[in-house]
C-alpha positions as CSV (number, residue, x, y, z in Angstrom):
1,X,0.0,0.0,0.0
2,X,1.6,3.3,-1.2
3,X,1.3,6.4,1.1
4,X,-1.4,8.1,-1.3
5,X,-3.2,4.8,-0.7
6,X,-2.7,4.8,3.5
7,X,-6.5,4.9,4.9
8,X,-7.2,8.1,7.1
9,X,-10.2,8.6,8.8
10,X,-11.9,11.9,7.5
11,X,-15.3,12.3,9.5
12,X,-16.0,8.5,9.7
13,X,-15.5,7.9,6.0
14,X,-12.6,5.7,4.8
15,X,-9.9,7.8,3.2
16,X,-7.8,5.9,0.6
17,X,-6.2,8.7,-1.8
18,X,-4.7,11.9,0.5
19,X,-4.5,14.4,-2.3
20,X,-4.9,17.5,0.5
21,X,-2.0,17.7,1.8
22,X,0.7,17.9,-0.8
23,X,2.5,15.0,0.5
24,X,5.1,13.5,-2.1
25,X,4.0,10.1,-3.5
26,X,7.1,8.2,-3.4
27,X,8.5,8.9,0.2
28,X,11.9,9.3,0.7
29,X,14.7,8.2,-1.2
30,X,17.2,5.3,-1.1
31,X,19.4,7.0,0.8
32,X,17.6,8.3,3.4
33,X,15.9,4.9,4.4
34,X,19.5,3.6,4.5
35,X,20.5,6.5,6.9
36,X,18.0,6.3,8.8
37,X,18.6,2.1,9.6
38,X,22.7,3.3,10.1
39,X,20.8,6.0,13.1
40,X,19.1,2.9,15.1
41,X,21.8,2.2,17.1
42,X,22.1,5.7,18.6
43,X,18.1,6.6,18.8
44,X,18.4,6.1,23.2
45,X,21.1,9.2,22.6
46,X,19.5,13.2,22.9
47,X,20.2,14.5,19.4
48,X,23.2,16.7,18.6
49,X,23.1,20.7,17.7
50,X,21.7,20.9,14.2
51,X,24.6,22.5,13.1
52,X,25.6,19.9,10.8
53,X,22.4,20.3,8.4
54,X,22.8,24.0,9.3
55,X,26.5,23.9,7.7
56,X,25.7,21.7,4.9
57,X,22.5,24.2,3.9
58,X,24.8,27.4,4.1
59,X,27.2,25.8,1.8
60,X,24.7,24.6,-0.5
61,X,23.1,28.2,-1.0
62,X,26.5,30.1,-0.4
63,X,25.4,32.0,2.9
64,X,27.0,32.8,5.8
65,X,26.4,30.2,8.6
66,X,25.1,32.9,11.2
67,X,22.0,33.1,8.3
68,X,20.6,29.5,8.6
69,X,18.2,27.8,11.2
70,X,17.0,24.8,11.3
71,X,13.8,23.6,13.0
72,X,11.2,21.0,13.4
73,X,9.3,21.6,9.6
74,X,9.6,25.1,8.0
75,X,6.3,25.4,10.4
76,X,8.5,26.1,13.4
77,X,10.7,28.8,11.6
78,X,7.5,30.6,10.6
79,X,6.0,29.9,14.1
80,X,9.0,31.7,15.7
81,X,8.8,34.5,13.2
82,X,5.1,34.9,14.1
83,X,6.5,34.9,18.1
84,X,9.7,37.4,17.6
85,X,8.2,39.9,14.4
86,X,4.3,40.1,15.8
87,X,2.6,41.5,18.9
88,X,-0.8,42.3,20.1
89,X,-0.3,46.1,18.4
90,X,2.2,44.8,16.0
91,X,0.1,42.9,12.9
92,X,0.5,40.2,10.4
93,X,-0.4,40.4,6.7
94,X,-1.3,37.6,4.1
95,X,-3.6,37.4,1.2
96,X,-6.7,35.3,1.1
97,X,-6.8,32.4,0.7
98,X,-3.1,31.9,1.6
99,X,-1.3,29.0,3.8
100,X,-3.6,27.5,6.7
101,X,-1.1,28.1,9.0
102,X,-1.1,32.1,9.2
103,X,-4.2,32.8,10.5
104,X,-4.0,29.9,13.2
105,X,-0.8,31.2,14.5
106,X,-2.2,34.9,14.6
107,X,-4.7,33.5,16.8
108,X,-2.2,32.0,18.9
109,X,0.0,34.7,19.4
110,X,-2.9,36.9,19.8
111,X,-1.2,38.6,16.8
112,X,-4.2,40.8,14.8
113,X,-4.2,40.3,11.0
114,X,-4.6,42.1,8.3
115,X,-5.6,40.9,5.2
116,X,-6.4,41.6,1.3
117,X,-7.9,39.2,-1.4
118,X,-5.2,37.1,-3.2
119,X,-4.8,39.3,-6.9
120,X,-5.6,38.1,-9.7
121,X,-2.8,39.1,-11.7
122,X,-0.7,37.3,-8.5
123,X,1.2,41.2,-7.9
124,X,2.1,41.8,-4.6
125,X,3.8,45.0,-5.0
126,X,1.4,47.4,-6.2
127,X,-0.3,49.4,-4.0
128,X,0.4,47.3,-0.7
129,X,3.5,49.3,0.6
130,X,1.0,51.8,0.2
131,X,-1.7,50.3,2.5
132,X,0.8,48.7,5.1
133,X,2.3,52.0,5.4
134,X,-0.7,52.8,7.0
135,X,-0.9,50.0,9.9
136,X,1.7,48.9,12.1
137,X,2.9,45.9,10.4
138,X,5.3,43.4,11.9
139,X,5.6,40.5,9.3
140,X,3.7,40.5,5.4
141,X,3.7,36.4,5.0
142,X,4.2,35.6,1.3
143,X,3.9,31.9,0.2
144,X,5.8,31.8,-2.6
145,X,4.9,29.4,-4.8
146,X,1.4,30.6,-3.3
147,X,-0.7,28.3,-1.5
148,X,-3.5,27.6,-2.3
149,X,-2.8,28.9,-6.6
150,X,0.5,27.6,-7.4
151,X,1.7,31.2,-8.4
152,X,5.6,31.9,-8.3
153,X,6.5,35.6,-8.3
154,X,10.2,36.2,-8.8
155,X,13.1,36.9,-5.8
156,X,13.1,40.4,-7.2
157,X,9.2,41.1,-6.7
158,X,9.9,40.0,-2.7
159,X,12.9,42.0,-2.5
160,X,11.7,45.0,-4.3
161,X,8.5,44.5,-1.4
162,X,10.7,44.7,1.1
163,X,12.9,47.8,0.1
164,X,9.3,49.6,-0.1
165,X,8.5,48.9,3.6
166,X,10.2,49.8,7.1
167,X,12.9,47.6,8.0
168,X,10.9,46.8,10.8
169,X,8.7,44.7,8.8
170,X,9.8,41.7,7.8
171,X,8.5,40.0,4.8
172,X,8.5,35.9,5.0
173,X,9.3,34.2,1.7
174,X,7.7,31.2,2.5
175,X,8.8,28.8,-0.3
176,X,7.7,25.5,0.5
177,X,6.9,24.7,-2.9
178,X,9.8,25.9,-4.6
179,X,11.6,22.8,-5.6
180,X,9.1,22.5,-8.0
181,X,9.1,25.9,-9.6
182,X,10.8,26.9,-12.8
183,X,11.9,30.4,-12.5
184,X,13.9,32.2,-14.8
185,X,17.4,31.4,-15.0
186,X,18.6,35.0,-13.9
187,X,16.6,34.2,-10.6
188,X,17.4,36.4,-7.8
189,X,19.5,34.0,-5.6
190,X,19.0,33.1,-1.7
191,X,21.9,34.5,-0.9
192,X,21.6,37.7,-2.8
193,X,18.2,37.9,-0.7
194,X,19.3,37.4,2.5
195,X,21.2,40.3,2.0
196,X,18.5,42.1,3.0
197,X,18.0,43.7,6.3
198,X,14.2,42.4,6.4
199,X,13.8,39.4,4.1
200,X,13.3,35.9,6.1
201,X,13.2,33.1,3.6
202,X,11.9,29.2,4.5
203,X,12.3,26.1,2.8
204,X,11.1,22.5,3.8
205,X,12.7,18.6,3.4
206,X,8.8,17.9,3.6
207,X,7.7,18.4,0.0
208,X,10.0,17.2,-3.3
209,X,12.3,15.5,-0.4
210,X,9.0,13.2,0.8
211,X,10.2,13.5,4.6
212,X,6.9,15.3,6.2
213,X,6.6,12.5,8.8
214,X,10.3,13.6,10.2
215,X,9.5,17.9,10.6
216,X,12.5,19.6,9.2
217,X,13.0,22.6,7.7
218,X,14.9,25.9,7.7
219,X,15.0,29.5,7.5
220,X,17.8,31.6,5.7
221,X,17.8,35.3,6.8
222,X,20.0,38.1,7.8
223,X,22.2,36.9,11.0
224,X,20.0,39.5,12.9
225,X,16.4,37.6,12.0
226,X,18.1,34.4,12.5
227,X,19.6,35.5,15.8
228,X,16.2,36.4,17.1
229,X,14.1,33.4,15.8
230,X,17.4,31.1,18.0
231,X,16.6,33.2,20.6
232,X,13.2,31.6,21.1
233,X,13.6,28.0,19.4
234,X,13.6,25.1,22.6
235,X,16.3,23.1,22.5
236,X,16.1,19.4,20.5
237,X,13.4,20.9,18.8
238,X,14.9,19.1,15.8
239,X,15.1,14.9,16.0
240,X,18.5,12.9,15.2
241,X,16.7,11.0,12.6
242,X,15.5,13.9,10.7
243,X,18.9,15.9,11.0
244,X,20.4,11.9,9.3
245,X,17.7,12.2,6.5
246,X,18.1,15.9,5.4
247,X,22.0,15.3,5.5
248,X,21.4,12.2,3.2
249,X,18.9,14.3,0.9
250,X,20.8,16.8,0.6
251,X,23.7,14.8,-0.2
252,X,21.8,13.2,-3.0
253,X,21.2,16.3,-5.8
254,X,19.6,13.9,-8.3
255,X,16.7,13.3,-6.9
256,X,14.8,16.6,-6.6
257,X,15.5,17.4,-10.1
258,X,13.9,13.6,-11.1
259,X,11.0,14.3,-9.0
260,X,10.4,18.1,-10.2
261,X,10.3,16.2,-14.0
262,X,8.0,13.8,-12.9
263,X,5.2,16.2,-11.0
264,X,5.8,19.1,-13.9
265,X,4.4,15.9,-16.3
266,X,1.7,14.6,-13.7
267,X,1.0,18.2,-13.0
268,X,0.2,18.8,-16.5
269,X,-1.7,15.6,-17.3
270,X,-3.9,16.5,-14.4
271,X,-4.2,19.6,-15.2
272,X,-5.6,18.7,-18.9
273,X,-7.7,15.8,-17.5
274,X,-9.6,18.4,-15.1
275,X,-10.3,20.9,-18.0
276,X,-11.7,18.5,-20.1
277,X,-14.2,18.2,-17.8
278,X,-15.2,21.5,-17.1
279,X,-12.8,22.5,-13.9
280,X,-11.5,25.8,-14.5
281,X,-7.7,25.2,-13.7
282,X,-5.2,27.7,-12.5
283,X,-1.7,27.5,-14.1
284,X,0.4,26.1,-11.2
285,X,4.4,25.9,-10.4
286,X,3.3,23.5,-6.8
287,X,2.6,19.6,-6.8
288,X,-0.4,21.4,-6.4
289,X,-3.2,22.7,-8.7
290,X,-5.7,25.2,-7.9
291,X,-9.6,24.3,-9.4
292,X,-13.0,25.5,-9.7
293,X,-15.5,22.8,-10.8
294,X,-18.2,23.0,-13.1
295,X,-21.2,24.0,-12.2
296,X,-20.2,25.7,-9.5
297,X,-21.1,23.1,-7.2
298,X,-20.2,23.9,-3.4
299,X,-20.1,20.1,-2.2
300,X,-17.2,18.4,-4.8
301,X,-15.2,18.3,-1.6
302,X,-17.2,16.6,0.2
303,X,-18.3,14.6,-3.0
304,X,-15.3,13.5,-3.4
305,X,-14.7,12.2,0.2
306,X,-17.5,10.0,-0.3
307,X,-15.4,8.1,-2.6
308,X,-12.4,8.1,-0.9
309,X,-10.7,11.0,-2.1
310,X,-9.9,14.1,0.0
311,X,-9.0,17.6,-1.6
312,X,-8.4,20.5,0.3
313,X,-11.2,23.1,0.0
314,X,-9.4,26.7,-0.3
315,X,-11.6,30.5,-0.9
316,X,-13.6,29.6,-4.2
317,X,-11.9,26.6,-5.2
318,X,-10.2,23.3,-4.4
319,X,-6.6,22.5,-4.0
320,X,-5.7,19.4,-5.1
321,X,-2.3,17.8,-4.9
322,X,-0.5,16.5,-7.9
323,X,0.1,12.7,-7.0
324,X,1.1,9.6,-8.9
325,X,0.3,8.4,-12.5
326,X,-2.3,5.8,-10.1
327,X,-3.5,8.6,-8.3
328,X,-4.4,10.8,-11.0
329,X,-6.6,8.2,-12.6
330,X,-8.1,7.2,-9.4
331,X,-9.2,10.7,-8.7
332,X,-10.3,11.4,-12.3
333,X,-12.8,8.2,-11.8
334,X,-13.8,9.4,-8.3
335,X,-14.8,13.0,-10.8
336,X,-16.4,11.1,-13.5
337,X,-18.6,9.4,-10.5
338,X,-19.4,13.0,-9.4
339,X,-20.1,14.3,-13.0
340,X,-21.7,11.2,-13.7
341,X,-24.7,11.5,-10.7
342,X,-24.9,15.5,-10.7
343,X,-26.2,14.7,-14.8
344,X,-28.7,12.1,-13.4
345,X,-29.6,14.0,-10.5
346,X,-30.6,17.2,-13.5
347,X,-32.2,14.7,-15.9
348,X,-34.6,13.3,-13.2
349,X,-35.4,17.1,-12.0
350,X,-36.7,17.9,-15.6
């Protein structure tokens, strides 16, 4: 049984294709499982500082060490900015829909948000320096690709953002997805924008590296951001076995570009498969796509979760994450089902 095919309960139905949470279908690679069996005979010990991964990261990327941080899923290293950056009179910013995670932790930090709807065009810039000029802003949280869309915007858009707004305010670059992105080869790079004085940039092992279960992440900043988020991070927050895997995945470069082929062709095969049948589809640079279905039926979510398959509602649409060549035709049946009885449903009301 694959990992798209592990059951999950979902409101007393029998889940048996997770295409909600982005989740990678293969798991990790090789050479991860075979670090992770070399780590059993030292599990009883308390991990080691994460400066290994921390080291191997700055090299990769060509930052200074002082600029990385390492925690428990790129989740903590946003959680921490949302602790250190935020206050009761200092606010958070992102789009709707964005992430699920931003408004839950501005409701645990008692942090209060402000908000705009997600553009169409996907510009950022425009006139938002304008309008958080006007509040007292602590952190503008850019998912980047976006979350729920699948929209990429350039290094220079975020860093162009950022020189237009106190550097009090930090703006997160949250790019999760961004192993599976194809930006332009002159790209800004991560260690041109950590330059900046108010730029906090995470990445995840969780996505294109298929190591969710383990939590690890980072965040590559300027060494005063980073100093701030270390300040508050507990100790051990990050476990021996998923320090082993990201230094094994990381010392394996072939396999994020393999995978990144593989979900641009499953990605587009979906994407055509959708349209055929009606879904308006939103070009995507994720193992994610973005989709309005036809008819503009409110209940395809939980249509779908009658047969087994669970999608991620999100503002007007559905999120629904690119999985394998098996997955894609399961949850193209699972539609054809729900096209199938919505047409005998309209005949027998005529």
């Amino acid at each position: 049984m694959s990992g798209a095919e592990r059951p999950d309960a979902a409101g007393g139905r029998l889940v048996t294709l997770r295409l909600h949470a982005n989740e990678h279908p293969q798991g990790p690679s090789a050479a991860v499982a075979e670090a992770l069996h070399a780590l059993v005979p030292e599990l009883h010990r308390y991990p080691v500082p994460s400066s290994a991964v921390e080291t191997a990261i700055a090299e990769l990327y060509d930052v200074p060490l002082n600029r990385v941080l390492v925690g428990a899923g790129s989740a903590e290293i946003i959680g921490l900015a949302w602790r250190a950056f935020t206050s009761p009179t200092r606010a958070a910013f992102f789009h709707e829909p964005e992430f699920e995670l931003y408004p839950l932790l501005g409701t645990q930090c008692g942090t209060p948000t402000l908000s705009r709807p997600w553009p169409p065009d996907g510009d950022v810039t425009g006139q938002l320096a304008e309008q958080l000029a006007e509040a007292s802003v602590g952190l503008v949280a850019l998912s980047n690709p976006h979350n729920p869309t699948g929209a990429y915007r350039p290094r220079q858009t975020v860093a162009d953002l950022a020189g237009s707004l106190p550097e009090t305010t930090v703006v997160l670059n949250d790019e999760a997805y961004h192993d599976y992105a194809e930006p332009a080869e002159d790209e800004l790079s991560l260690s041109a924008l950590s330059e900046l004085p108010n730029v906090l940039t995470t990445r995840t092992f969780s996505k294109i590296h298929g190591l969710a279960g383990l939590r690890i992440g980072y965040g590559i900043g300027s060494a005063r951001l980073i100093g701030a988020l270390r300040s508050l991070q507990m100790p051990f927050s990050v476990s021996a076995a998923a320090a082993a895997a990201a230094l094994a995945a990381l010392a394996d470069p072939a396999v994020p570009g393999e995978r990144r082929e593989r979900n641009r062709l499953n990605r587009a095969a979906l994407a055509g498969a959708l349209a055929r049948r009606g879904f308006e589809v939103t070009p995507s640079q994720a193992n994610f796509l973005f989709v309005r279905p036809p008819h503009d039926r409110s209940c395809w979510a939980t249509d779908l979760l009658d047969r087994g398959v669970r999608v991620q509602p999100a503002g007007t649409g559905l999120r629904v994450t690119v999985g394998s060549e098996t997955d894609i035709a399961a949850l193209i049946t699972a539609v054809d089902d729900v096209l199938a009885v919505g047409r005998t449903r309209n005949l027998g009301e005529q």
